[in-house]
C-alpha positions, 0 to 999 in steps of 0.5 A: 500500500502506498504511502500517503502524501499530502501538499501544504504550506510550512507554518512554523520552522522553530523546532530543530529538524521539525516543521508544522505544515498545515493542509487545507481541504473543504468540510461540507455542512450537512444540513446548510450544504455549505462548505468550510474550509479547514486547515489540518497541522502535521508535525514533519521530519525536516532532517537539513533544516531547508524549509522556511515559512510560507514554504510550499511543501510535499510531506510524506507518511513515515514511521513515528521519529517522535511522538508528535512526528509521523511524517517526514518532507519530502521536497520543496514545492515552492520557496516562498518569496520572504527575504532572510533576516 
């Protein structure tokens, strides 16, 4: 069975070798038939520490690093256009 991926953007970098991606995707309302959109935080293995925030990144499922990290990135989608401080 194949691994899961999912794309999102990095929302925090703080940790070492670790960022928070967060995933958007649509939950429709039941009763009002309207759709909300959510965003679900995945705690990501980054073991060179390249991705920044505002990052466009493609995660994949790995085995658990810790107890929070179950994913790992895989590559940099698209580099956000922050400059560096």
């Amino acid at each position: 069975m194949p691994r899961k991926r999912r794309t999102g953007v990095v929302l925090s970098d703080v940790n070492n070798k670790t960022i928070i991606v967060g995933v958007n995707w649509l939950q429709n309302d039941p009763v009002y038939k309207k759709s909300k959109r959510r965003v679900t935080k995945f705690s990501a293995h980054d073991h060179e520490n390249t991705a920044k925030i505002g990052d466009r990144v493609l995660i994949e499922e790995s085995k658990p690093k810790s107890r929070t990290k179950k994913w790992r990135l895989v590559e940099i989608l698209e580099q956000s256009d922050r400059s560096d401080d």
